[in-house]
ROKOL-914037 format. One record per residue (C-alpha): residue number from 1; z, y, x. Coordinates in nm, 3 decimals, always signed. Layout:
SITE; NUM; Z; Y; X
...
END
This chain:
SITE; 1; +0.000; +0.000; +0.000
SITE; 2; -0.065; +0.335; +0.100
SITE; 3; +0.238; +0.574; +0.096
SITE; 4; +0.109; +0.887; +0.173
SITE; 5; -0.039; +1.173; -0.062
SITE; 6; -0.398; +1.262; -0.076
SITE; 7; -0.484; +1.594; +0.020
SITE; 8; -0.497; +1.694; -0.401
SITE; 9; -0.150; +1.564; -0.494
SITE; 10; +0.015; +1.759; -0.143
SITE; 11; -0.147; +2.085; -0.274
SITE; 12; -0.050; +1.977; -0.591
SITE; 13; +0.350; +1.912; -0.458
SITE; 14; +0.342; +2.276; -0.273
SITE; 15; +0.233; +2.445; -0.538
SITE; 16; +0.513; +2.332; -0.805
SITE; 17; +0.797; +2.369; -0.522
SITE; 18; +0.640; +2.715; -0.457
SITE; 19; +0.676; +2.752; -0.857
SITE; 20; +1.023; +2.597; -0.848
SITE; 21; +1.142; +2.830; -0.531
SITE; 22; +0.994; +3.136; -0.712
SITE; 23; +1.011; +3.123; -1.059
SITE; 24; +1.330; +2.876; -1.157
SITE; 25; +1.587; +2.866; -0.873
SITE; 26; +1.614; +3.269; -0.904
SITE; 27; +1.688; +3.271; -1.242
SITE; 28; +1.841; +2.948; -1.300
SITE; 29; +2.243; +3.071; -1.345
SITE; 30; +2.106; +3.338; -1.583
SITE; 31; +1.933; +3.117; -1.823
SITE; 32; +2.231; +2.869; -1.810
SITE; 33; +2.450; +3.142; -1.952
SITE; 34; +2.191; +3.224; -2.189
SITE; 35; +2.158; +2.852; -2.276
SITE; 36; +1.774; +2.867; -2.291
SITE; 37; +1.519; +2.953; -2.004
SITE; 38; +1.256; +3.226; -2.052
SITE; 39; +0.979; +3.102; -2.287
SITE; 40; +0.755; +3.245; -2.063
SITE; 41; +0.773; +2.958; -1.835
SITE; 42; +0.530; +2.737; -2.098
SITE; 43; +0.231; +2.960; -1.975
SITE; 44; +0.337; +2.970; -1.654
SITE; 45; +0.335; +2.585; -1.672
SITE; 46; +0.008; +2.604; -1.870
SITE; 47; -0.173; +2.814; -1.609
SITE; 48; -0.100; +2.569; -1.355
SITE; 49; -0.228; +2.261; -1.533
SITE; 50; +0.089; +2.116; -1.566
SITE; 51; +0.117; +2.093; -1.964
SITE; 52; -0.127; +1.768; -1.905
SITE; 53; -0.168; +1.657; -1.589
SITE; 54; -0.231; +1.324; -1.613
SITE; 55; -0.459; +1.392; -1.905
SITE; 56; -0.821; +1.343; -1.928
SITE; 57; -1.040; +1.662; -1.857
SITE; 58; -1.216; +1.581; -2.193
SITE; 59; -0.885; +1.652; -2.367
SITE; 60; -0.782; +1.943; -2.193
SITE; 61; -0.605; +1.823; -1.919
SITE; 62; -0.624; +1.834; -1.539
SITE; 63; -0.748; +1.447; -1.516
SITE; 64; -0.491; +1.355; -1.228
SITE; 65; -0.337; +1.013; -1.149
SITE; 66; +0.000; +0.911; -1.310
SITE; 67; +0.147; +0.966; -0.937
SITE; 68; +0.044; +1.288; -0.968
SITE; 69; +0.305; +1.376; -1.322
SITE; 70; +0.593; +1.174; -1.117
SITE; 71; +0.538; +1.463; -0.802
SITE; 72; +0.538; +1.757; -1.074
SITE; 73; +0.874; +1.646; -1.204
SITE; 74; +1.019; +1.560; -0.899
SITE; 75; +0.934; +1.901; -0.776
SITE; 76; +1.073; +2.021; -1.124
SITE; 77; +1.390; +1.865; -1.093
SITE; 78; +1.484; +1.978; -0.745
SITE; 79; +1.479; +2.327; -0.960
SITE; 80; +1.642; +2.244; -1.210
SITE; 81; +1.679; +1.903; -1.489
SITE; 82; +1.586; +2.113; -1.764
SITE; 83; +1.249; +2.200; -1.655
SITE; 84; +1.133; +1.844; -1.570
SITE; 85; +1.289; +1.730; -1.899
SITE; 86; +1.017; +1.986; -2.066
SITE; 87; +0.767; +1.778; -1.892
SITE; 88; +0.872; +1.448; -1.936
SITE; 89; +0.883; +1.537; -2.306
SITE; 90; +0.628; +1.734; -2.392
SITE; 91; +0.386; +1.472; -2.129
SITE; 92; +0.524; +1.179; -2.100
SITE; 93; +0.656; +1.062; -2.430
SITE; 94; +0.428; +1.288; -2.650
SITE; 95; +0.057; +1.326; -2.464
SITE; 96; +0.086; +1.020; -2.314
SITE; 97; +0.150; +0.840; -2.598
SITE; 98; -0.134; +1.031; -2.838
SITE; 99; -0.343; +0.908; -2.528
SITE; 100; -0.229; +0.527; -2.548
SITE; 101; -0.232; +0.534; -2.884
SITE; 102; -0.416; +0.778; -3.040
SITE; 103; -0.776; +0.822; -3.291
SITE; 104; -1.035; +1.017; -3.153
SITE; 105; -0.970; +1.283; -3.397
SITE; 106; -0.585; +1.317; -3.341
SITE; 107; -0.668; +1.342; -2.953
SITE; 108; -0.923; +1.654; -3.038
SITE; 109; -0.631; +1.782; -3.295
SITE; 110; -0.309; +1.727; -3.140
SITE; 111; -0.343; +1.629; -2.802
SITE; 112; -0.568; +1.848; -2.689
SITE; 113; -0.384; +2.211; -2.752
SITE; 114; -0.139; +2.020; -2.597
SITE; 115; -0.271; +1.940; -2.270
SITE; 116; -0.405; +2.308; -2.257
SITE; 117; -0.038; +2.444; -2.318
SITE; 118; -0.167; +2.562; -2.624
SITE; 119; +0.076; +2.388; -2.810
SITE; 120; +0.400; +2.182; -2.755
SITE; 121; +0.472; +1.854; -2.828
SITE; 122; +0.814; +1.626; -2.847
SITE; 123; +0.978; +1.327; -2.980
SITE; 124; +1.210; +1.221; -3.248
SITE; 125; +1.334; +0.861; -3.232
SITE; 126; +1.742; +0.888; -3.146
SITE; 127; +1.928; +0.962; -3.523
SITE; 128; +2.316; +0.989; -3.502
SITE; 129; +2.379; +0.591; -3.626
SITE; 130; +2.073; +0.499; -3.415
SITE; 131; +2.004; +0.516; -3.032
SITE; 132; +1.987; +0.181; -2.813
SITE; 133; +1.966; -0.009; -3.162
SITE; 134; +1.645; +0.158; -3.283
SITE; 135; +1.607; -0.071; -3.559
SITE; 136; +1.921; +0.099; -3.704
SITE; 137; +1.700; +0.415; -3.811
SITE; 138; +1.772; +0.513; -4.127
SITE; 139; +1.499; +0.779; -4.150
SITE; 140; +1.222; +0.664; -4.413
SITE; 141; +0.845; +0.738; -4.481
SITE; 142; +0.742; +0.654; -4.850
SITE; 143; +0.343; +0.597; -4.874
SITE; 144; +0.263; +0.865; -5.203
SITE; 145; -0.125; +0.872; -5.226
SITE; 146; -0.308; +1.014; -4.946
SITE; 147; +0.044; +1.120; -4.802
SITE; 148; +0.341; +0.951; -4.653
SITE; 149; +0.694; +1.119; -4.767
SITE; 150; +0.954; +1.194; -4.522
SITE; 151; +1.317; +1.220; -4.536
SITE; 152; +1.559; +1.157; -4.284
SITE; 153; +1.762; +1.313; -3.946
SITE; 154; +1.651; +1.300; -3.580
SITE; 155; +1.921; +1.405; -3.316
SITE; 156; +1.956; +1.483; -2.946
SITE; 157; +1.552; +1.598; -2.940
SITE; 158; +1.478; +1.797; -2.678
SITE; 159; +1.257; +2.111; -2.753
SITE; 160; +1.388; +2.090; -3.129
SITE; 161; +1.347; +2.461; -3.148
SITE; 162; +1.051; +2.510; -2.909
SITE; 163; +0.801; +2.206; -3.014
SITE; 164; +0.498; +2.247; -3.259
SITE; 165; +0.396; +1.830; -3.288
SITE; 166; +0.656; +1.579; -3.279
SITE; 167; +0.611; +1.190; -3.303
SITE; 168; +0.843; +1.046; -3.541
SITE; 169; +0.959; +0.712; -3.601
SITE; 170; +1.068; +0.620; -3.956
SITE; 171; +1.078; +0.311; -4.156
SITE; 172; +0.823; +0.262; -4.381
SITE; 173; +0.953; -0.138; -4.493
SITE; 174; +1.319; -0.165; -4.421
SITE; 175; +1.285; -0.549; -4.496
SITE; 176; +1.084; -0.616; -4.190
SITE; 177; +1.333; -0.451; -3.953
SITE; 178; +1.183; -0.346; -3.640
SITE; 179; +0.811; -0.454; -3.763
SITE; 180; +0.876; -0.202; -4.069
SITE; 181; +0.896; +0.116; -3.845
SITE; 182; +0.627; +0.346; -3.836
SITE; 183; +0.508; +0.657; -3.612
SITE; 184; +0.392; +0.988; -3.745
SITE; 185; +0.263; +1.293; -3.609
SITE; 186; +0.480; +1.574; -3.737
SITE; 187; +0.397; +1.960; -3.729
SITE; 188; +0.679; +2.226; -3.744
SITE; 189; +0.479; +2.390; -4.001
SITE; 190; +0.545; +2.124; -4.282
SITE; 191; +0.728; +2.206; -4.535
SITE; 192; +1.090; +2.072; -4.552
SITE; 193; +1.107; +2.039; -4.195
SITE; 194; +1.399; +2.245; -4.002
SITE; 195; +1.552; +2.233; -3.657
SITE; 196; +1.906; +2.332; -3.524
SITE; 197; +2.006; +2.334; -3.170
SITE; 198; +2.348; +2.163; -3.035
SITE; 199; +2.556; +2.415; -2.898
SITE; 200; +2.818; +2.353; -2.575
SITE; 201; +2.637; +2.092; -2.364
SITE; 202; +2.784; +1.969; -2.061
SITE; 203; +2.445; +1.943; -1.912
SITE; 204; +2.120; +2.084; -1.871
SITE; 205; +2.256; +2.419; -2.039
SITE; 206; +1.913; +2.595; -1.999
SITE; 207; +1.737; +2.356; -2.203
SITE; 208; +1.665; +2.337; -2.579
SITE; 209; +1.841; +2.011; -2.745
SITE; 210; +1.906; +1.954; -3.107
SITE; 211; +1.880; +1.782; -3.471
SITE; 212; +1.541; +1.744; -3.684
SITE; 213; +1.586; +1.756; -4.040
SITE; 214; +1.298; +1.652; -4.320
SITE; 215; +1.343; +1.665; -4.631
SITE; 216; +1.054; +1.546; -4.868
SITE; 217; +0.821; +1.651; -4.575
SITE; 218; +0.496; +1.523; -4.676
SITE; 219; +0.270; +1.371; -4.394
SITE; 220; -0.107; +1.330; -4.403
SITE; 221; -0.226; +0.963; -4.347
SITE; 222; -0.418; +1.115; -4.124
SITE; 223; -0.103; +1.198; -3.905
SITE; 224; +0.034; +0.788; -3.899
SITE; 225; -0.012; +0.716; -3.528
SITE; 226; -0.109; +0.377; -3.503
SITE; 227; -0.094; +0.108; -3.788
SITE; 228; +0.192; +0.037; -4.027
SITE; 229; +0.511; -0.129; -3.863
SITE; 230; +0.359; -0.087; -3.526
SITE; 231; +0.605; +0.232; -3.452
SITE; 232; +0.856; +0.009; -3.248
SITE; 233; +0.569; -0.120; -3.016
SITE; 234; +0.427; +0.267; -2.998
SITE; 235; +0.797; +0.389; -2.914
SITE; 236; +0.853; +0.122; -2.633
SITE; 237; +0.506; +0.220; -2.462
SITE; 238; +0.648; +0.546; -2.478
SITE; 239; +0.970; +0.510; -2.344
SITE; 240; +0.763; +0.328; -2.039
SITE; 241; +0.607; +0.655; -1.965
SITE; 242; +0.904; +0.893; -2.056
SITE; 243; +1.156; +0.660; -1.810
SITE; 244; +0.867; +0.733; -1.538
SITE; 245; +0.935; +1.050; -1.560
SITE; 246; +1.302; +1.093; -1.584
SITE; 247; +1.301; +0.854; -1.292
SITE; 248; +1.078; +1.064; -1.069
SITE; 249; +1.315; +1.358; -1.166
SITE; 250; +1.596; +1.179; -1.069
SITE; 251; +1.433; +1.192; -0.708
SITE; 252; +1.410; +1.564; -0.718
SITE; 253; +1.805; +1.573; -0.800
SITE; 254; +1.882; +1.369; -0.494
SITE; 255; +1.648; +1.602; -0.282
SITE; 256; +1.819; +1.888; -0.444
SITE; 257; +2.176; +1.739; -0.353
SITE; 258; +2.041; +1.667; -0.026
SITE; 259; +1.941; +2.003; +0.047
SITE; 260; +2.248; +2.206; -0.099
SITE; 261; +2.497; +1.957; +0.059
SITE; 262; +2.285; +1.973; +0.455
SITE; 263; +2.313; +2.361; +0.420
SITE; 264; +2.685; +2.368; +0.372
SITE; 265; +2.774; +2.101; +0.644
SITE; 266; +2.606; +2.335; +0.886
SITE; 267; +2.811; +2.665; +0.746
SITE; 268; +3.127; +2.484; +0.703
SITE; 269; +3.428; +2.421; +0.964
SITE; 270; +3.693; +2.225; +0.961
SITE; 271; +3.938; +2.099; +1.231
SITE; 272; +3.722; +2.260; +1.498
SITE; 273; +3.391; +2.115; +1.402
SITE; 274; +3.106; +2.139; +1.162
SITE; 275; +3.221; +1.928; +0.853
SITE; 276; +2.853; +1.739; +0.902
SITE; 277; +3.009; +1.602; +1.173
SITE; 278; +3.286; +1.402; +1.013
SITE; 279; +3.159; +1.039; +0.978
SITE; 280; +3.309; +0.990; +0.585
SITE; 281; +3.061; +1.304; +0.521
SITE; 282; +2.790; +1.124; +0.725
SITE; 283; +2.789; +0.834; +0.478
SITE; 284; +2.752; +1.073; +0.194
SITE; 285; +2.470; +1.193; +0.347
SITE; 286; +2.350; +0.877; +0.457
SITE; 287; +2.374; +0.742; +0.148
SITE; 288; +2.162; +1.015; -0.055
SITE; 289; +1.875; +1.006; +0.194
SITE; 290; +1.892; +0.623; +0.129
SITE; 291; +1.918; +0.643; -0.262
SITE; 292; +1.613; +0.900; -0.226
SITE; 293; +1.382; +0.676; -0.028
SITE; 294; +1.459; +0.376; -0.278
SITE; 295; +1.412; +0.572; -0.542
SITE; 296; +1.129; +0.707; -0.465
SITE; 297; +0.951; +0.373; -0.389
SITE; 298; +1.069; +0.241; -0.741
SITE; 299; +0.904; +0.525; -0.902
SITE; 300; +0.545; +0.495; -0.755
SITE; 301; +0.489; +0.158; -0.714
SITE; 302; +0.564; +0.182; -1.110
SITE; 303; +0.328; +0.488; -1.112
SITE; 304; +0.047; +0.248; -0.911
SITE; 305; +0.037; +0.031; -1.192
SITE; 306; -0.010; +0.286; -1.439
SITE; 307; -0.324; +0.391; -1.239
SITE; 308; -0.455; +0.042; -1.280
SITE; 309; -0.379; +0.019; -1.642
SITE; 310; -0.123; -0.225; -1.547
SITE; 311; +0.196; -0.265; -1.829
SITE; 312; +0.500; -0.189; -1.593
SITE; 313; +0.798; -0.203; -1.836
SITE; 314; +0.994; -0.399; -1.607
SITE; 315; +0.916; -0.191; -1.309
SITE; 316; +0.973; +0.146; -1.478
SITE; 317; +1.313; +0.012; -1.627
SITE; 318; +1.411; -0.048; -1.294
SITE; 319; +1.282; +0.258; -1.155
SITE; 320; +1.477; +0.494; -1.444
SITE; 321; +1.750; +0.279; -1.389
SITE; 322; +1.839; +0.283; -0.999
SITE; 323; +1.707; +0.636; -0.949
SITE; 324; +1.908; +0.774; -1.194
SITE; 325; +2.223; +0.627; -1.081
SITE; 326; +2.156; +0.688; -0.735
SITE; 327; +2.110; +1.070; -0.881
SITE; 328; +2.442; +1.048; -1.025
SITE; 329; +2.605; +0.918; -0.694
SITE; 330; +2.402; +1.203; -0.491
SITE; 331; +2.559; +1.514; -0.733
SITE; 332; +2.896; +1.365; -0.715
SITE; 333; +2.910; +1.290; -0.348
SITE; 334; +2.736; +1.695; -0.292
SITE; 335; +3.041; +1.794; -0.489
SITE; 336; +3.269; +1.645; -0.286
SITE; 337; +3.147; +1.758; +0.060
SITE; 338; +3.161; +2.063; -0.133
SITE; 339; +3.493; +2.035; -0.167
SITE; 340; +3.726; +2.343; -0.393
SITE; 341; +3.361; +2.530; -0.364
SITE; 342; +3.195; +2.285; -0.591
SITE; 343; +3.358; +2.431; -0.879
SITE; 344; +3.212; +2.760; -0.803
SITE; 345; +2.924; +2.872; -0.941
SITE; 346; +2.818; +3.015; -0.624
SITE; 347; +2.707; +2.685; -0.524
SITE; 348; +2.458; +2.492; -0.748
SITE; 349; +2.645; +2.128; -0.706
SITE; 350; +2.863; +2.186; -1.034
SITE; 351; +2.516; +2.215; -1.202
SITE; 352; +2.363; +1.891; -1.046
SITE; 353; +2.664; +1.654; -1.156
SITE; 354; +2.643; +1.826; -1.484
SITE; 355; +2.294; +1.715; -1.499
SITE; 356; +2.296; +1.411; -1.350
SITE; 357; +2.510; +1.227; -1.638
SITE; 358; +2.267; +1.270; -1.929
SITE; 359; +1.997; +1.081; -1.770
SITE; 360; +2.189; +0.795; -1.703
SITE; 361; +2.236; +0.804; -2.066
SITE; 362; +1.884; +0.868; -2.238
SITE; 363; +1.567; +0.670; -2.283
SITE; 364; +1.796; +0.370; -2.202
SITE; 365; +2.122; +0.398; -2.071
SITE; 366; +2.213; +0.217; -1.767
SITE; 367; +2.377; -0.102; -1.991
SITE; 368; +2.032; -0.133; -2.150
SITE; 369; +1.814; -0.109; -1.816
SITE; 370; +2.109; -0.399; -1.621
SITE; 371; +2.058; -0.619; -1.925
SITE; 372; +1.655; -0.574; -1.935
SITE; 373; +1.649; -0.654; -1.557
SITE; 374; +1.860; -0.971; -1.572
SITE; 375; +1.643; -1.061; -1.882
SITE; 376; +1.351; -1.105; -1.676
SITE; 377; +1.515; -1.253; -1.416
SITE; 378; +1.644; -1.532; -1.635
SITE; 379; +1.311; -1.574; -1.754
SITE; 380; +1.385; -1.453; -2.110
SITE; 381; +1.164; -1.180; -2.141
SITE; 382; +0.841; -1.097; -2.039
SITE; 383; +0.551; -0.849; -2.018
SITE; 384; +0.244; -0.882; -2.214
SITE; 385; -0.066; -0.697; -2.236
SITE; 386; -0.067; -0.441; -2.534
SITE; 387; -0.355; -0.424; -2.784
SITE; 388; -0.409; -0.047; -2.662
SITE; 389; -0.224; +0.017; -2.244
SITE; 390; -0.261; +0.359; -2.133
SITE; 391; -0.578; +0.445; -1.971
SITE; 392; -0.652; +0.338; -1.625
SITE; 393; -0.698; +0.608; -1.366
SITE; 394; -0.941; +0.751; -1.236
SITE; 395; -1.064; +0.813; -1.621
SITE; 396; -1.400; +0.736; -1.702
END
């Protein structure tokens, strides 16, 4: 395998950590007090081709390999977790999956203004009695005519406030359990739809996270992504691509960690030497740069096999998995060396352990991920081929 970028994806890496440098790390305290960032950023993201950069050019998007999305949110996430959680959203779980999944004429409708930043997209699947037991939805989607009716609650949605498209998962046979559940293509604009943000995070404060609420919203058929009952299958392919991402972010939290937690050992005395020179705070550092390099190798040999149109479930489970607790390990560890400082918010570490938790919690907590890897390993699950896998890259 070869390791190292082309000459498109290091350009590509330099110019979102030029972005991230410039436009994010300035500003980032600010917009954590404010509890949202600057809307602004969406163009700024648009104008760089990151709304849909691993989307076809005939849909918008800047046509690059899957590799390519995982160095975007690494870069993102050294920044800041609420900028690559944008991306992993609005591309990952939403374009990707219009991509995988998707008619011809909801690509031109939906996915396209997406791509182009035109529009934002998002996903409701988590309800408050339903998150690692997805069959326990109790939001419902009741076939009237040409229309499907939609009632129900979504919660924990990023970009409640800020999407325009969200893919929702509802059940549209209870009886059948998870074969009864069914994905639709939601726009704010429907009537009976409403959004409310959760207040007081402990985590990724500058981001936009919150309930979805639809009552008798009436749905198009037009707007049913996929076939009926085939909405568990459509959420797990997107939860492949959405764990990509988080995972690749995770990456960008270690580097982060890495970099906040070098700079202080070189500042910082104690007992006559430079605290880097302790060997306890050695094996902190040791110990990121080792999580980092693992992690990192997780993430694009799972990104490889998305370029060949491979299904990777089991790689990207591990990926999400180990990166993100390595993440977690990284932010806590940066505190420490930190020491009394890392409850300052003159120091960003406070901020990176903040963040680092809610990742080892979404699209699959960690108990989820251990259990899906010993699974496999016992021979009790398996990968097959889906009837539509994401596009192979480069797209023809």
């Amino acid at each position: 395998m070869d390791f190292e970028f082309t000459e498109e994806q290091e350009m590509l890496r330099r110019t979102v950590r030029k972005f991230t440098d410039e436009e994010i790390i300035p500003h980032i305290r600010e917009w954590e007090e404010a509890g949202a960032f600057d809307p602004a950023i969406w163009q700024r993201l648009a104008d760089l081709g990151l709304m849909g950069v691993c989307v076809p050019e005939e849909y918008g998007g800047s046509g690059m390999d899957y590799n390519s999305l995982a160095i975007v949110c690494e870069e993102l996430e050294r920044g800041d977790t609420a900028f690559r959680t944008a991306v992993s959203v609005h591309t990952g779980l939403n374009c990707m999956t219009l991509m995988q999944w998707g008619t011809e004429e909801q690509k031109q409708k939906f996915l396209t203004p997406q791509a182009k930043g035109e529009k934002i997209g998002a996903f409701g699947l988590t309800e408050p009695g339903a998150g690692s037991d997805v069959a326990a939805l109790a939001t419902t989607a009741v076939r009237d005519g040409d229309d499907y009716v939609l009632n129900g609650q979504k919660t924990w949605i990023s970009l409640c406030d800020s999407a325009d498209h969200f893919l929702v998962f509802a059940y549209t046979d209870k009886t059948k359990k998870h074969k009864g559940i069914t994905a639709f293509i939601v726009e704010r604009t429907r009537p009976g739809f409403s959004s409310k943000a959760i207040k007081g995070k402990y985590g990724i404060r500058s981001g936009n996270t919150g309930e979805l609420f639809f009552e008798d919203v009436r749905i198009p058929a037009g707007n049913r992504l996929g076939e009926e009952g085939e909405g568990f299958k459509i959420a797990m392919s997107a939860l492949d691509n959405g764990r990509f991402t988080v995972a690749a972010g995770a990456c960008g939290l270690i580097q982060a960690c890495l970099e906040a937690s070098v700079k202080y050992c070189r500042e910082r005395e104690t007992f006559g030497k430079p605290i880097g020179d302790h060997q306890l705070v050695k094996r902190m550092l040791a110990n990121m740069e080792a999580g980092y390099q693992m992690s990192r190798l997780l993430v694009y040999r799972a990104g490889e096999l998305k370029n060949k149109g491979i299904r990777n479930t089991r790689e990207t489970s591990l990926a999400k998995w180990q990166a993100c607790d390595f993440a977690n390990q990284a932010a806590d560890d940066a505190f420490q060396i930190h020491g009394a400082y890392g409850y300052s918010d003159d120091y960003p570490v406070a901020r990176f352990l903040r963040n680092s938790k809610a990742p080892v919690i979404y699209e699959g907590t960690r108990e989820i991920h251990t259990l899906m890897q010993a699974d496999y390993v016992l021979g009790n699950r398996e990968d097959r081929p889906l009837n539509r896998m994401l596009p192979a890259w480069p797209f023809s």
